[in-house]
ROTI-733906 format. One record per residue: x, y, z of N, C-alpha, C, O in turn; residue number from 1; residue in one letter; chain. Coordinates in steps of 0.1 Angstrom, whole numbers. Each point is the difference from the previous one (the first is absolute). Last residue first. Layout:
<rs>
+-------+-------+-------+-------+-------+-------+-------+-------+-------+-------+-------+-------+------+------+-------+
|   n_x |   n_y |   n_z |  ca_x |  ca_y |  ca_z |   c_x |   c_y |   c_z |   o_x |   o_y |   o_z | resi | resn | chain |
+-------+-------+-------+-------+-------+-------+-------+-------+-------+-------+-------+-------+------+------+-------+
|     X |     Y |     Z |     X |     Y |     Z |     X |     Y |     Z |     X |     Y |     Z |  NUM |    A |     A |
...
+-------+-------+-------+-------+-------+-------+-------+-------+-------+-------+-------+-------+------+------+-------+
</rs>
This chain:
<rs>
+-------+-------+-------+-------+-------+-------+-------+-------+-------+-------+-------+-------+------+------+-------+
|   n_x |   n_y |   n_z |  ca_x |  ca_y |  ca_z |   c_x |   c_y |   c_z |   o_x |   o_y |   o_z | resi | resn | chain |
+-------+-------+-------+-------+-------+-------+-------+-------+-------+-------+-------+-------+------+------+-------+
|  -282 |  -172 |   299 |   -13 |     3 |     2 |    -4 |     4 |    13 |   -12 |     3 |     2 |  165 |    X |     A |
|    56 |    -1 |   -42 |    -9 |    -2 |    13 |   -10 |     0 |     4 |    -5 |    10 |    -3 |  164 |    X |     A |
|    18 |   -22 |   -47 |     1 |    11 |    11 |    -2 |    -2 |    13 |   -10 |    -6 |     3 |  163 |    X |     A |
|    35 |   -25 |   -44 |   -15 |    -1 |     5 |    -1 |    16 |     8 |    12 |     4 |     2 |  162 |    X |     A |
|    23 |   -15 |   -39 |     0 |    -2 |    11 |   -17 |     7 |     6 |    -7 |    10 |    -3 |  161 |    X |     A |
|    28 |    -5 |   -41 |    -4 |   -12 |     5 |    -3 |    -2 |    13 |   -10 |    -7 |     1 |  160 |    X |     A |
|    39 |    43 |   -13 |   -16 |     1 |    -4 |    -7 |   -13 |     0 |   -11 |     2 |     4 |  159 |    X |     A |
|    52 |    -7 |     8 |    -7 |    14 |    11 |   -13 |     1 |    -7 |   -11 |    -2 |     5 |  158 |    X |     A |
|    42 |   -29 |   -29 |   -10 |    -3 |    20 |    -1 |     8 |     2 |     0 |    -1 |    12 |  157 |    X |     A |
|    23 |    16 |   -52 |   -14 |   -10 |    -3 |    -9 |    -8 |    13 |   -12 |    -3 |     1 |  156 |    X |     A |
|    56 |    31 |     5 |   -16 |    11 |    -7 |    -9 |    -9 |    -3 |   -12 |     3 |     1 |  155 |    X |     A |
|    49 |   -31 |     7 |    -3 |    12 |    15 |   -11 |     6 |    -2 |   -11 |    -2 |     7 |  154 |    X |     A |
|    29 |   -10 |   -45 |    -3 |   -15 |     9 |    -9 |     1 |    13 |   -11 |    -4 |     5 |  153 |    X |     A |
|    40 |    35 |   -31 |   -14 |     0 |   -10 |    -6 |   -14 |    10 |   -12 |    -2 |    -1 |  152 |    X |     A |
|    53 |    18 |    14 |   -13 |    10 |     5 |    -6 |    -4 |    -6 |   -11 |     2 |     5 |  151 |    X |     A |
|    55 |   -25 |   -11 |   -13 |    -3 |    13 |   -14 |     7 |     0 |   -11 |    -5 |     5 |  150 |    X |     A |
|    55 |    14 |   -29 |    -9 |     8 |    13 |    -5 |    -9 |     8 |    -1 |     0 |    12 |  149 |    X |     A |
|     8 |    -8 |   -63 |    10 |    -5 |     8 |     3 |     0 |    16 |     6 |    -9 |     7 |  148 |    X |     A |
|   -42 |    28 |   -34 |    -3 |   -14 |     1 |    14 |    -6 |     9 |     0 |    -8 |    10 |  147 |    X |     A |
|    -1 |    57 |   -23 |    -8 |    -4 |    10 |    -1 |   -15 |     3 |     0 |    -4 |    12 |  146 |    X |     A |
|    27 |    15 |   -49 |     5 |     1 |    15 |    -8 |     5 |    11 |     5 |     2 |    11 |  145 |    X |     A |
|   -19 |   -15 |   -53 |     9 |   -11 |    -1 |     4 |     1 |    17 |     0 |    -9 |     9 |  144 |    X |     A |
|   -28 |    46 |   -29 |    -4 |   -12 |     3 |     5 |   -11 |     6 |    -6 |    -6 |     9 |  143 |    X |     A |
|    24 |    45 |   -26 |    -6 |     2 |    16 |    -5 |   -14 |     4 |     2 |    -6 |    11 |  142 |    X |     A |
|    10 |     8 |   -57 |    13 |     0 |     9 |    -1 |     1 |    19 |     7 |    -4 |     9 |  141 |    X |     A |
|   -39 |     7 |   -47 |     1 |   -13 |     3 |    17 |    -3 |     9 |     6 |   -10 |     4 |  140 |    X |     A |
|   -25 |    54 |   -15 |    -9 |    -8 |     7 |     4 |   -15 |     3 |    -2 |    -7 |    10 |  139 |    X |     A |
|    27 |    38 |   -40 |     5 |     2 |    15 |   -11 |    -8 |     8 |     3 |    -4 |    11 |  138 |    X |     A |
|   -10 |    -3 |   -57 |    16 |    -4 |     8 |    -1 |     0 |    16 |     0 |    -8 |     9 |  137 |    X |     A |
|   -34 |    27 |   -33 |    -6 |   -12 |    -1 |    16 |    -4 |     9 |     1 |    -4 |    11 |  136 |    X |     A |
|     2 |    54 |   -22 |    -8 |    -8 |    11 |    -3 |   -18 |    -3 |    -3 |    -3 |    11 |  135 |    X |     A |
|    26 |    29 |   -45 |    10 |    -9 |     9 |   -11 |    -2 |    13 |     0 |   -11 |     6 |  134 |    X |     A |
|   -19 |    38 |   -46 |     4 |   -18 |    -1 |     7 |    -7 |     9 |    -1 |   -12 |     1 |  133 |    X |     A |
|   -11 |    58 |     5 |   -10 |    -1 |     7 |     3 |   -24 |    -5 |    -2 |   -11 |     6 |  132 |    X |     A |
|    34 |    46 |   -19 |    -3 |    -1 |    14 |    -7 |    -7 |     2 |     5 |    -9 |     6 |  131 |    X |     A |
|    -2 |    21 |   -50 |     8 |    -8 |     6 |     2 |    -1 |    13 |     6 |   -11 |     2 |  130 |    X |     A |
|   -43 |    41 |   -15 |     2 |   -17 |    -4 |    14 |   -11 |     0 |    -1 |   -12 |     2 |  129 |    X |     A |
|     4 |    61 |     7 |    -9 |    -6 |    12 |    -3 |   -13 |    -3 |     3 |   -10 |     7 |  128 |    X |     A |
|    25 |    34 |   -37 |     5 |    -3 |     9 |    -7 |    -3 |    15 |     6 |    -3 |    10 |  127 |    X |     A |
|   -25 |    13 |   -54 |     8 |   -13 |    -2 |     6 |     5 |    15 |   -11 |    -2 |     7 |  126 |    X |     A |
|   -37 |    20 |   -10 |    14 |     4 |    -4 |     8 |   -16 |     1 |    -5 |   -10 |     5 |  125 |    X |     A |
|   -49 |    11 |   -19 |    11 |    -1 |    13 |    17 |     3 |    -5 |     5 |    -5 |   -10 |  124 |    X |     A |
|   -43 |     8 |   -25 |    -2 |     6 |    14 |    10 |    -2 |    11 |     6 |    10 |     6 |  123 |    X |     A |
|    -6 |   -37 |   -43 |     5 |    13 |   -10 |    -2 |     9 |    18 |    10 |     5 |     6 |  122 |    X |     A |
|   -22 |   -48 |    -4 |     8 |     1 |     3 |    11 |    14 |    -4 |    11 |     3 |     4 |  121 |    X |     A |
|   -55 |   -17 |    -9 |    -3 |     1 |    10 |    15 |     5 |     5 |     2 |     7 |    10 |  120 |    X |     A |
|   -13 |   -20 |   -52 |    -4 |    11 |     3 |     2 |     1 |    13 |     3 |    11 |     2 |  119 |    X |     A |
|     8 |   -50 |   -16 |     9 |    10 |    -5 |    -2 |    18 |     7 |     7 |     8 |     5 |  118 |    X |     A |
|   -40 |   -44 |     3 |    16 |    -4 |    10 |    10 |    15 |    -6 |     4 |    10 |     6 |  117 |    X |     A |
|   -42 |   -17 |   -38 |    -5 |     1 |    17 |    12 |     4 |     8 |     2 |    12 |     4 |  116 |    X |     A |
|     6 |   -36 |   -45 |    -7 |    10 |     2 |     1 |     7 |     9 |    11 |     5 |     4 |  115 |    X |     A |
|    -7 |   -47 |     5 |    15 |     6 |    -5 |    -2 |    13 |    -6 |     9 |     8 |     4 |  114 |    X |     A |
|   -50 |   -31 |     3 |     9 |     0 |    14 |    15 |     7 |    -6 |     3 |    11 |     3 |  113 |    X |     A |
|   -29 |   -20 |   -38 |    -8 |    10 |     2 |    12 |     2 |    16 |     7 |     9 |     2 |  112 |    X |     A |
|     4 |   -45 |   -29 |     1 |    10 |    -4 |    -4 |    12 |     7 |     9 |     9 |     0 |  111 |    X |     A |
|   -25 |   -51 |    13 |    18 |     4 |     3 |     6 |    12 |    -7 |     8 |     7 |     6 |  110 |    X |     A |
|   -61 |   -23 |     9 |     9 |     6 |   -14 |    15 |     5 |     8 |     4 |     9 |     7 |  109 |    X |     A |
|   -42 |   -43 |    21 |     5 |    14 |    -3 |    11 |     0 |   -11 |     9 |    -9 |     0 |  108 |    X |     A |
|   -40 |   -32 |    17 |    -3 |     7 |   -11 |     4 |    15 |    -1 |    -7 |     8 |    -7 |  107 |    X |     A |
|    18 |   -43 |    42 |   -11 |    10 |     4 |    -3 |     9 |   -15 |    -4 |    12 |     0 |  106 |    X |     A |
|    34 |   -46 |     1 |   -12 |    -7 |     8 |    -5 |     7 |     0 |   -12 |    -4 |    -1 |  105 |    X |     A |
|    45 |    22 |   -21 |    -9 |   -11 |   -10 |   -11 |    -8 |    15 |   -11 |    -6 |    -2 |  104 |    X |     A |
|    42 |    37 |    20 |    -8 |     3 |    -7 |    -4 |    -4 |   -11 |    -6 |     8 |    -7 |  103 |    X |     A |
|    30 |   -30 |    37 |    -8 |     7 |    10 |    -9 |     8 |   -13 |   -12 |    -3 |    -1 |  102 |    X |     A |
|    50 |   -16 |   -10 |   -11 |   -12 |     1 |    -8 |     6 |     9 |    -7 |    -8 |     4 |  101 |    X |     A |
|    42 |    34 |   -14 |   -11 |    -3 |   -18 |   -12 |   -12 |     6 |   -10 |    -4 |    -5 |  100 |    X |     A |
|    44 |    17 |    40 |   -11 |    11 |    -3 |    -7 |    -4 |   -12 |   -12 |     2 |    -1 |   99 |    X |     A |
|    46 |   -31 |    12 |   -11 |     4 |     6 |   -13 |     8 |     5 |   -10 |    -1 |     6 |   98 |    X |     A |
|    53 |    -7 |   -36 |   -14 |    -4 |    -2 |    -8 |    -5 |    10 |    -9 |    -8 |    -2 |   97 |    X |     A |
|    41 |    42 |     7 |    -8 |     4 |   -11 |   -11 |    -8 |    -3 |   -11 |     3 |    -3 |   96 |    X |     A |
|    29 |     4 |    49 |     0 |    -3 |    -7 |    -6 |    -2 |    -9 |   -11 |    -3 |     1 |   95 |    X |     A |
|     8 |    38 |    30 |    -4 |   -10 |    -1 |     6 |    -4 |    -6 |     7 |    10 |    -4 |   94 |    X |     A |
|     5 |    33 |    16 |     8 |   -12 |     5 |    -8 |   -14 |    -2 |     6 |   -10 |     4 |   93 |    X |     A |
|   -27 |    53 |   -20 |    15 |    -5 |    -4 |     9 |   -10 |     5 |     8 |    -6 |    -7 |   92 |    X |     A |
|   -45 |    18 |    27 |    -3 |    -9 |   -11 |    14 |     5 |    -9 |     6 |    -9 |    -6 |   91 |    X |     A |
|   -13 |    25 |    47 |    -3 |    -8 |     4 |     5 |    -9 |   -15 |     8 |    -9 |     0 |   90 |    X |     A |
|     3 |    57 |     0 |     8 |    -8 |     5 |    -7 |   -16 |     2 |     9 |    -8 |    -2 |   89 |    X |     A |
|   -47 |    36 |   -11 |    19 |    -1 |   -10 |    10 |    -9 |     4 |     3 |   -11 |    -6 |   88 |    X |     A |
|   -36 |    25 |    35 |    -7 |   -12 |    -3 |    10 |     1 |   -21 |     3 |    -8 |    -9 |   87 |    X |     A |
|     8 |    42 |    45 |    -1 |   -17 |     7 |    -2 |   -13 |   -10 |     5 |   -11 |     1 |   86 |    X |     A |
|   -11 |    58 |   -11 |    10 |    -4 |    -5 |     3 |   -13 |     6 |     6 |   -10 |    -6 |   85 |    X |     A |
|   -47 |    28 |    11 |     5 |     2 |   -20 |    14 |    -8 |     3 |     3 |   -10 |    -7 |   84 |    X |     A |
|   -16 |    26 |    47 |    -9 |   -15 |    -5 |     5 |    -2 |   -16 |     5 |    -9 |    -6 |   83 |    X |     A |
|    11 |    46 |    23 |     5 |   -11 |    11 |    -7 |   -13 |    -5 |     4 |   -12 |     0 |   82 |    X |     A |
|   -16 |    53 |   -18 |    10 |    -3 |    -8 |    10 |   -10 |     7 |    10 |    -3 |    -4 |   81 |    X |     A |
|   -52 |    22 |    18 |    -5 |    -7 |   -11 |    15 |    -7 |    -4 |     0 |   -12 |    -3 |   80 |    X |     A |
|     1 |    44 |    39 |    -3 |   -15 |     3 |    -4 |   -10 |   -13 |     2 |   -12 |     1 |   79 |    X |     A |
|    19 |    57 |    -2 |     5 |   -13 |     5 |    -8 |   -11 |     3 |     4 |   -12 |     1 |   78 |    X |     A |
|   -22 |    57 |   -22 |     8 |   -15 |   -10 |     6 |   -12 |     8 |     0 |   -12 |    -4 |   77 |    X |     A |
|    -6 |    62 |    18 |   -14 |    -2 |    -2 |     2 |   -16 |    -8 |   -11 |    -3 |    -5 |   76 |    X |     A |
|    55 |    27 |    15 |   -13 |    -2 |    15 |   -15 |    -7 |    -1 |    -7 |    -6 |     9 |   75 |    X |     A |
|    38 |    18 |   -49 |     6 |   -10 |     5 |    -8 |    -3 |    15 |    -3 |   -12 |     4 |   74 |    X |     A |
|   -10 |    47 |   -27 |     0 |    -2 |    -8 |     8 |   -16 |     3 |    -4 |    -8 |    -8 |   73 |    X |     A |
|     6 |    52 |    41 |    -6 |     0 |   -14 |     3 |   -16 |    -9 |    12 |    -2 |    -1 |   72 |    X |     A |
|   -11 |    11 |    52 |     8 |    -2 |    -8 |    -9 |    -2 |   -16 |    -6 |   -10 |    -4 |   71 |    X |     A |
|   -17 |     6 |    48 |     6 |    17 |    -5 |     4 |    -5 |    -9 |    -9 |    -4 |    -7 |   70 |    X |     A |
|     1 |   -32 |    27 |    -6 |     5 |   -15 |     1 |    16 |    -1 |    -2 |     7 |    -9 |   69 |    X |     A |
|    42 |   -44 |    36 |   -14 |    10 |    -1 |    -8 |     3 |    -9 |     6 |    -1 |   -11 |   68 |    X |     A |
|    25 |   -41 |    15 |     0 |     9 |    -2 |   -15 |     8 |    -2 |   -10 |    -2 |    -7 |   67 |    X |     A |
|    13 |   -34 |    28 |    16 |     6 |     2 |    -2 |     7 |    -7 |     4 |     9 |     7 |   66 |    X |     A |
|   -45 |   -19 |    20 |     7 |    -1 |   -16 |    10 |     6 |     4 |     2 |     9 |     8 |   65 |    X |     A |
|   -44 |   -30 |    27 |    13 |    11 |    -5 |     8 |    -2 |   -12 |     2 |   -11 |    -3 |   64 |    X |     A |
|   -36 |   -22 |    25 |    -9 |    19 |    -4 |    11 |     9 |    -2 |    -2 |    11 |    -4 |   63 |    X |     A |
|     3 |   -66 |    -9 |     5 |     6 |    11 |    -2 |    15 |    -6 |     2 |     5 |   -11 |   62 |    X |     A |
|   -12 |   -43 |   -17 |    -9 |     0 |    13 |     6 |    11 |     8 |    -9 |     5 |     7 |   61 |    X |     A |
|    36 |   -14 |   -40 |   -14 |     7 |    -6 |   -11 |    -1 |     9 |   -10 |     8 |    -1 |   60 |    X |     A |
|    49 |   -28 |     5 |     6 |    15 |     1 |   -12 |     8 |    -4 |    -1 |    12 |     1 |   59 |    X |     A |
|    -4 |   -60 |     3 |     5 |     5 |    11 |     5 |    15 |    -2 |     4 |     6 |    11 |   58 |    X |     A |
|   -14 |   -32 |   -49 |    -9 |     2 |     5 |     0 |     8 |    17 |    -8 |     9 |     3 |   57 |    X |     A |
|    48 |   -21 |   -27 |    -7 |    10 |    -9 |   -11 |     2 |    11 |     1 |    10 |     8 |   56 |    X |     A |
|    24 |   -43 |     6 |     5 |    12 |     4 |    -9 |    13 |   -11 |    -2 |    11 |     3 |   55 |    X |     A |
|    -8 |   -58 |   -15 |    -6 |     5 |    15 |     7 |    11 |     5 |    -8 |     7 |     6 |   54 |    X |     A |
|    25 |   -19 |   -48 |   -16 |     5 |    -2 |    -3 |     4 |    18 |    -2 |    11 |     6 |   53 |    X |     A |
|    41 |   -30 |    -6 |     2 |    11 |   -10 |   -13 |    10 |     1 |    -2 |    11 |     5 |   52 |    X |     A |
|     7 |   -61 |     7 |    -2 |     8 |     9 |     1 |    19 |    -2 |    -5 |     8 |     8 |   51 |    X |     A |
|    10 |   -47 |   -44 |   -18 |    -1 |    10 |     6 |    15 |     9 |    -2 |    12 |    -5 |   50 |    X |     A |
|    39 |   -26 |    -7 |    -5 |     6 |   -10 |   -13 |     5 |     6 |    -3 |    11 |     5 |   49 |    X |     A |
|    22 |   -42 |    21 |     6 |    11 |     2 |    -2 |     9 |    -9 |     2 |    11 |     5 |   48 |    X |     A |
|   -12 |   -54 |    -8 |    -9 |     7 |    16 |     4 |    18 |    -1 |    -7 |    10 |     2 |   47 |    X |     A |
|    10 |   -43 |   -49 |     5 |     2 |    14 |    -4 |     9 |     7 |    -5 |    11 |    -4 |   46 |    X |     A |
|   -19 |   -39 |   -35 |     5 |    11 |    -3 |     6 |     5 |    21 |    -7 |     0 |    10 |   45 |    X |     A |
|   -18 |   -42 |   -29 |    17 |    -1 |    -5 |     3 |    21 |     2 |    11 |     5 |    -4 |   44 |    X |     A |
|   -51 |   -25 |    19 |    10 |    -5 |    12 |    12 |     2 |    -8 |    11 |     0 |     6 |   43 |    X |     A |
|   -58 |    25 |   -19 |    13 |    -7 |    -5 |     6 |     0 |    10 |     2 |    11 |     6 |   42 |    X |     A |
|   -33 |    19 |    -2 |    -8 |   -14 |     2 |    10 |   -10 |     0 |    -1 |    -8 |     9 |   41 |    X |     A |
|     9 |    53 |   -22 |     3 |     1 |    11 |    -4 |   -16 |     8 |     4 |    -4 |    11 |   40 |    X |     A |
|   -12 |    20 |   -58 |    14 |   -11 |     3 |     1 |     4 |    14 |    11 |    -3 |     3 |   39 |    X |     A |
|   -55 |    13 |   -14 |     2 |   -17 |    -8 |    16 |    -2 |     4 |     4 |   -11 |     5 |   38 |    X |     A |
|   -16 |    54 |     3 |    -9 |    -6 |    11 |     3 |   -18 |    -5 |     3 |    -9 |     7 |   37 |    X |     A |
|     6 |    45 |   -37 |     9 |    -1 |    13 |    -3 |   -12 |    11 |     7 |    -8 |     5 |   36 |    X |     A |
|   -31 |    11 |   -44 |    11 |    -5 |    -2 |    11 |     2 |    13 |     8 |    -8 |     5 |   35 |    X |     A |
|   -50 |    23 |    -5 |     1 |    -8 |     3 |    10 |    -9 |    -6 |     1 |   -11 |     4 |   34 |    X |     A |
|    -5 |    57 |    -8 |     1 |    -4 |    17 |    -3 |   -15 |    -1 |     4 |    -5 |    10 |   33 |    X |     A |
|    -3 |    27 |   -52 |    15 |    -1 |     9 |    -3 |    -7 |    16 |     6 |    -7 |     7 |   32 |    X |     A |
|   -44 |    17 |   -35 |     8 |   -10 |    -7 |    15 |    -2 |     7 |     7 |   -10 |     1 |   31 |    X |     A |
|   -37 |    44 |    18 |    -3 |   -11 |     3 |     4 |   -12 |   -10 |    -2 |   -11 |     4 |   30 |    X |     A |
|    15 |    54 |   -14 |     8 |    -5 |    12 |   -12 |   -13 |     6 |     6 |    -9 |     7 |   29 |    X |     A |
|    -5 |    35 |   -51 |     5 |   -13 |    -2 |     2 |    -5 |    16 |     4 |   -11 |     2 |   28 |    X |     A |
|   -25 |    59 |   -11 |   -12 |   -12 |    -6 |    10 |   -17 |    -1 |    -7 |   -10 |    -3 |   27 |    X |     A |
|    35 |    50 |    20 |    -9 |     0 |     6 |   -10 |   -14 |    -2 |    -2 |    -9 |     8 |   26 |    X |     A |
|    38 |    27 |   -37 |     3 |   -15 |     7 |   -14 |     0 |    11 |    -6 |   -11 |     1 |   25 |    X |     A |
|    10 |    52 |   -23 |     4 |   -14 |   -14 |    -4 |   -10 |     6 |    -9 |    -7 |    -5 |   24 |    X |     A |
|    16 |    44 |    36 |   -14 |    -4 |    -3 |     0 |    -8 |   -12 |   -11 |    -6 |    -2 |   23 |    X |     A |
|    51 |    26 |    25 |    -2 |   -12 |     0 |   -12 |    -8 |    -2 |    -2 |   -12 |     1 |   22 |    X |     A |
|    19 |    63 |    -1 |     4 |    -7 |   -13 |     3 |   -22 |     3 |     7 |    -7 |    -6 |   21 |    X |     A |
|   -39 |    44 |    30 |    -3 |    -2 |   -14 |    12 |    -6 |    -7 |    -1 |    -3 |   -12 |   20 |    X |     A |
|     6 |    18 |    58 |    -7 |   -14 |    -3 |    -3 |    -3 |   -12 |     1 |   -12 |    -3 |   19 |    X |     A |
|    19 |    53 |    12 |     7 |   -10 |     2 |    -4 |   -15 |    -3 |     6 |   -10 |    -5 |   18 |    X |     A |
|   -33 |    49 |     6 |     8 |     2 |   -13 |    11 |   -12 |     2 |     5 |    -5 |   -11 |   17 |    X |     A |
|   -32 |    10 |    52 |    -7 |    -3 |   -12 |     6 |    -3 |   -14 |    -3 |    -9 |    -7 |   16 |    X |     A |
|    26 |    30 |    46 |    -1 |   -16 |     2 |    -6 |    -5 |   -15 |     6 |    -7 |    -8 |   15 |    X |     A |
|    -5 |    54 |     7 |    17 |    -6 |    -3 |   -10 |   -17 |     3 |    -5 |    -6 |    -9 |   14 |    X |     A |
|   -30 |    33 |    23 |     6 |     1 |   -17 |    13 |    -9 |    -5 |     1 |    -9 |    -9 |   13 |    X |     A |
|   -11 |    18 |    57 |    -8 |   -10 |    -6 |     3 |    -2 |   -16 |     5 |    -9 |    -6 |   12 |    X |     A |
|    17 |    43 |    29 |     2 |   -16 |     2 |    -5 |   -12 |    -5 |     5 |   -10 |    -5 |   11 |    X |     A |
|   -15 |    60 |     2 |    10 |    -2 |    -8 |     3 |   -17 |     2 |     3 |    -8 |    -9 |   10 |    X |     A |
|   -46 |    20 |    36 |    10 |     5 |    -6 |     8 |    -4 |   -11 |    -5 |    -9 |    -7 |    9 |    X |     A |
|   -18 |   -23 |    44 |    -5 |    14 |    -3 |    14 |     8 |    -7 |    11 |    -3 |     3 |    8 |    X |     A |
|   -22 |   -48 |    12 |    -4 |     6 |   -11 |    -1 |    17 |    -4 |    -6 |     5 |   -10 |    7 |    X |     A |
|    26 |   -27 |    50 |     4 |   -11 |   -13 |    -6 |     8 |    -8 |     8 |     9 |    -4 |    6 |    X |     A |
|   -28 |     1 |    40 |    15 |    10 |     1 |     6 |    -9 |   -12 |     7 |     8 |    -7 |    5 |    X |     A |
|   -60 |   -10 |     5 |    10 |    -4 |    10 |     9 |     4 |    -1 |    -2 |     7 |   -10 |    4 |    X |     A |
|   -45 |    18 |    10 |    10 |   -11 |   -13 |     7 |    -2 |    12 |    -1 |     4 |    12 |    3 |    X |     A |
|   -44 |     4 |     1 |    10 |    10 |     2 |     6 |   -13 |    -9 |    -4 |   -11 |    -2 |    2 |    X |     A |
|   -47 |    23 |    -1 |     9 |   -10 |     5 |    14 |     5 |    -3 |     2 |     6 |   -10 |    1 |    X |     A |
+-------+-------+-------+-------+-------+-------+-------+-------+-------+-------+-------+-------+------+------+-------+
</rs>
């Protein structure tokens, strides 16, 4: 059976060697996903934060990478380091006690998350993380002025709208 073009070569190795410095956190991510999943639940956390993650997931559904995996070492990482980072930016913007009340409900170690977070954060260059903090802004800024548009009104009867028959 023929390997796949992802896995053959110097590439694979680099991806692989790459992924090992998030396998710590690998055995905690069903403890994370449901804390995600618990404040994405929260009506107090805004549309526009929420939506951060949905652009994560949306870059990760789509068959093209901005950056190539030729690219030694930064090509083989973006996608982990889009979700890694999405879901950084997400929960730094929680509020604090709203996150402590998310994790005393779900019995997660505040310690161990700040942990974790740190590590996660030693990986991402500072000047993409500060970037990546003003997206929640610039979304709820689109937001404000689609709503003002009319369009979000518009876009909600079009898909509503029955089909022809």
């Amino acid at each position: 059976m023929p390997r796949s073009k992802r896995s053959r070569g110097p590439l694979g190795l680099v991806r692989t060697l790459n992924y090992l410095a998030f396998m710590p956190l690998a055995s905690r991510m069903p403890m994370y996903g449901r804390l995600i999943l618990a404040l994405l639940r929260d009506d107090r956390i805004p549309t526009s934060q929420k939506a951060v993650l949905g652009l994560a997931v949306g870059y990760l559904a789509l068959p093209l990478d901005l950056i190539p995996e030729a690219i030694p070492i930064v090509g083989a990482i973006d996608d982990v380091a889009v979700a890694v980072l999405a879901i950084d930016v997400f929960l730094e913007r929680v509020p604090r006690a709203l996150l402590d009340e998310k994790l005393a409900e779900l019995e997660i170690d505040r310690a161990e998350l700040d942990k974790d977070l740190a590590q996660v954060r030693r990986l991402v260059p500072s000047p993409i993380r500060k970037a990546a903090m003003r997206l929640p802004e610039a979304l709820a800024s689109a937001g404000s002025l689609i709503e003002r548009t009319g369009l979000e009104r518009r876009l909600r009867n079009w898909i509503r709208e029955e089909p022809a028959a």
